[in-house]
Steps between C-alpha positions, in 0.01 A plus 500: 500500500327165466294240311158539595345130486100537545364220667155317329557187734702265358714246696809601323480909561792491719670238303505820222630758780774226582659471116505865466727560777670191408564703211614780683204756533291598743130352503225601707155302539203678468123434547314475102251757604780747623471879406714701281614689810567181674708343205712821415550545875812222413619676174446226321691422152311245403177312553423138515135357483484190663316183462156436729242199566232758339352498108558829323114407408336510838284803633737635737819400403803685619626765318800719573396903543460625132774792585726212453571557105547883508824453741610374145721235643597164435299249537511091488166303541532190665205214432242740645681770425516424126155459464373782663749728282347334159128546626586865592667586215203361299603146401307209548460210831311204494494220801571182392332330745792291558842549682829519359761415780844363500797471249454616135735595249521817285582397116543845378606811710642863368522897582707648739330329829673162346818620392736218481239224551363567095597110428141450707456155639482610861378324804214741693232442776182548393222606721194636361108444413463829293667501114575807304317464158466811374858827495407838631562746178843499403624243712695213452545130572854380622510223575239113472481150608344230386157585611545824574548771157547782719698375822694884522372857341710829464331860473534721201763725685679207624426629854243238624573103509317198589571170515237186610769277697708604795847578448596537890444126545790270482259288297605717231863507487530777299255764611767655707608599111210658407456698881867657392400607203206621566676723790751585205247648294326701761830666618475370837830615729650153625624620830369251781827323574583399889729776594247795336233332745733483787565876446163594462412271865713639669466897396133402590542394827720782615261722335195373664707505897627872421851354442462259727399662826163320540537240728322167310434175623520167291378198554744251391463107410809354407360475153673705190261757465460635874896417579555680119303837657701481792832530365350816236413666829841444621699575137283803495593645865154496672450435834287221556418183716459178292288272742448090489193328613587120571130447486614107568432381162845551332716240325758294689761756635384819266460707807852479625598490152373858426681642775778335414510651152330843546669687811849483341383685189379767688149467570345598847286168547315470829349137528216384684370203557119482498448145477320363756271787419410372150490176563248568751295731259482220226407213742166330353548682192480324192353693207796713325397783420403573850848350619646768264308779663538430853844471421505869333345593816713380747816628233312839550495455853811407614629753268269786652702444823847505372450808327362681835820332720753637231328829466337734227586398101356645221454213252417141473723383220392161403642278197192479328538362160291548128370142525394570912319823335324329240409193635341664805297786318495364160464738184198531288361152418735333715427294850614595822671142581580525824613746755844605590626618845740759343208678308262709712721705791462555878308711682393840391542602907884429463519776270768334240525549109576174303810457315488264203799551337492160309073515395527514139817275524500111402728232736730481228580896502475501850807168505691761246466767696656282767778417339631878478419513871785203555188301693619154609440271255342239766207801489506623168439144325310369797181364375186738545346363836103643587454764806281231664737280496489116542182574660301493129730215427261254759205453354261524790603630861824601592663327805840453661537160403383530129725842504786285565397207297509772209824687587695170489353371187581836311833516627585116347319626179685795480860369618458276239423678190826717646742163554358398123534861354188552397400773682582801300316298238133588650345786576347348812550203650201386836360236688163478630339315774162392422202422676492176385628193659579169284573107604872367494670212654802542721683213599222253529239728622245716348550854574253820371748790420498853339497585138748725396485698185846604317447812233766674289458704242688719232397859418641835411254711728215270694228614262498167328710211638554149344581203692864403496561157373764385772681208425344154610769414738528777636148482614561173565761586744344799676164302571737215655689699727148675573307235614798292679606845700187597579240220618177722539537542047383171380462616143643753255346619152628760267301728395496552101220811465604821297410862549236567413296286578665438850650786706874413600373468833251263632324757722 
């Protein structure tokens, strides 16, 4: 049973999907345009229209399959959503020709969808260019702003909401209010706790290796996710070989450090280290997105030959996460940002079926899951690190000296937001070696040295990221001990972009 969230584009879709398992039931994302077949195919409970870049107004606009309303279920219009429930049912949409966006407040709110925020007065985010004017037939307003008489509408039958701001942002605190109830009133089953989904992972994988008698191969990273999937395998009883590629652009000590961590819990971990064989396949290589892909291919490589010296598995299982999903393929309306070398699979000749036992899971879940699985803490709250490594951390080509340049500049950054506690306080924590080179004076000579770029952020799931605001001296320190331990760094900034519009990483 789930919440089926269709997708019109907005930025905040899986923002939605997030706060409804935050509130303990199972969402699914969906493209807008998805059939009736398609959307009952994940006996949904509920349905939640979401918010899009597109008018209601415009030839073309997307509209979910008109099957939708004889399911009789549920259903919560977002923004987008909202509107394109009032100009179905008949109500009226005009274009303002401007755009609402950013903090409002509601000064009057009521019906069931607001129960126990009636008082009104509530912070939202706006973010809109179309305006309800007009009710469908028996409908009714619940709740207004300022400018806006008709900010949330409620069907005859009380079956069909919508409301013009989002509620799944934290820019309105509340919203998280109005999500429960509305999951209240539709009846939906609030089962999606950790243990449920580590019961229903682990039944899966069995299931899928005939209780565990398929051989499958893993490729393992040291990160949560892929050391996470490796210890299911293992709890669940299936034979497998976890393998990990030292492609030569780790962190300071992480490859001994996974060893270290993994092989007592169980785990069959073969590593191999491949890199002088990356490093040679990135030399001259500067643009990143065809770093990431030669690095994919060399991944798929090296893995190809490990799997023939250890013999015939069945599946691939790979920790591929939601976000990796998304952000690779993109749904309906949404941008394919950049590639990931977890999504895709090797080749068809090896003959193996893919095992994604964590797809529709966020890093959060996936750190929950973890902690029934007794994972090492070290692992479990290590900060997400990318498959490419520190190699889309240089901005331009990747060589042994920059590599190590790098490596010990993350390791002071990272030591120190440890020694200063501050670690567990950010989601992710980076340095990044740029391209540039800046002016300085050491001693009483002129010297050109690297700029390096510190980033942390906080976030729940990497969809959206804001900049953590570290403490001055603490900066103050780090980019001291940088630049005196490390000659080549003759400058450090701190980068203070969000997501969106930046991407957590730089490449």
């Amino acid at each position: 049973m789930s919440v089926v969230i269709l997708d019109f584009g907005s930025q905040y879709t899986r923002l939605i999907a997030r706060r409804i398992r935050e509130l303990h039931a199972y969402s699914v994302i969906l493209p807008g345009k998805s059939t009736v077949e398609e959307i009952t195919a994940h006996d949904p409970q509920a349905i939640i229209l979401s918010g899009g870049p597109a008018s209601v107004l415009q030839p073309g606009a997307p509209q979910p399959d008109e099957g939708l309303f004889d399911l009789n279920l549920p259903i919560l219009g977002i923004c987008y959503g909202m509107q394109y429930l009032v100009l179905h049912f008949g109500g009226r949409v005009i274009l303002t020709g401007t755009r609402e966006y950013g903090r409002a407040r509601l000064i009057q709110c009521g019906g069931p969808l607001f129960a126990g925020l009636e008082d009104g007065d509530l912070q939202v985010w706006m973010s809109h260019s179309d305006a309800v004017t007009e009710l469908p037939p028996g409908w009714r307003g619940t709740a207004r702003t300022e400018d806006n008489p008709i900010a949330a509408v409620e069907s005859p039958d009380g079956r069909m909401f919508g409301i013009q701001f989002h509620p799944e942002v934290v820019h309105t605190p509340q919203g998280k209010i109005v999500l429960a109830n509305f999951l209240r009133i539709a009846g939906v089953v609030l089962d999606w706790t950790p243990s449920r989904t580590l019961e229903r992972l682990l039944a899966e994988v069995r299931e899928r290796t005939d209780g565990g008698k398929k051989r499958v191969l893993l490729a393992v990273s040291g990160g949560v996710d892929s050391s996470t999937l490796a210890l299911l395998l293992t709890r669940a009883g299936i034979e497998h070989i976890a393998v990990f590629v030292d492609h030569g652009l780790l962190r300071a000590g992480e490859g001994e450090e996974v060893e270290k961590l993994l092989r007592p819990l169980g785990v069959n971990l073969v590593s191999v280290d491949a890199s002088e064989r990356f490093l040679s396949a990135l030399a001259g290589i500067a643009d990143p997105e065809e770093k990431r892909k030669i690095i994919g291919r060399e991944f798929v490589a090296v893995f190809t030959e490990e799997a023939r010296v250890h013999g015939p598995s069945h599946f691939l299982a790979q920790g591929t996460l939601y976000p990796d999903v998304i952000e690779s393929a993109g749904s309906e309306g949404s941008a394919n940002i950049k590639s990931h070398h977890n999504v895709g699979g090797l080749p068809e000749s090896l003959g193996f079926k893919l095992l994604e036992p964590f797809r529709y899971l966020f890093k959060d879940e996936v750190r929950e899951i973890a902690r029934l699985l007794d994972l090492p803490e070290d692992i479990r709250e290590r900060h997400p690190f990318p498959g490419p490594g520190l190699a889309i951390r240089i901005i331009g080509e990747v060589t042994p000296e920059r590599l190590r340049v790098l490596r010990e500049a993350d390791s002071i950054f990272i030591s120190s937001l440890k020694e200063a506690g501050l670690y567990d306080h950010v989601w992710q924590a980076l340095a990044v070696l740029t391209a540039a080179r800046s002016v300085g004076v050491v001693g009483d000579e002129r010297r050109y040295g690297y700029i390096l770029a510190l980033r942390a952020v906080t976030s729940v799931d990497g969809m959206t990221a804001d900049w953590a605001r570290l403490p001055h001296d603490f900066l103050d320190r780090v980019a001291s001990r940088i630049t005196r331990q490390i000659p080549e760094i003759g400058r450090v900034v701190y980068d203070i972009t969000s997501k969106p519009p930046a991407t957590i990483e730089w490449e």
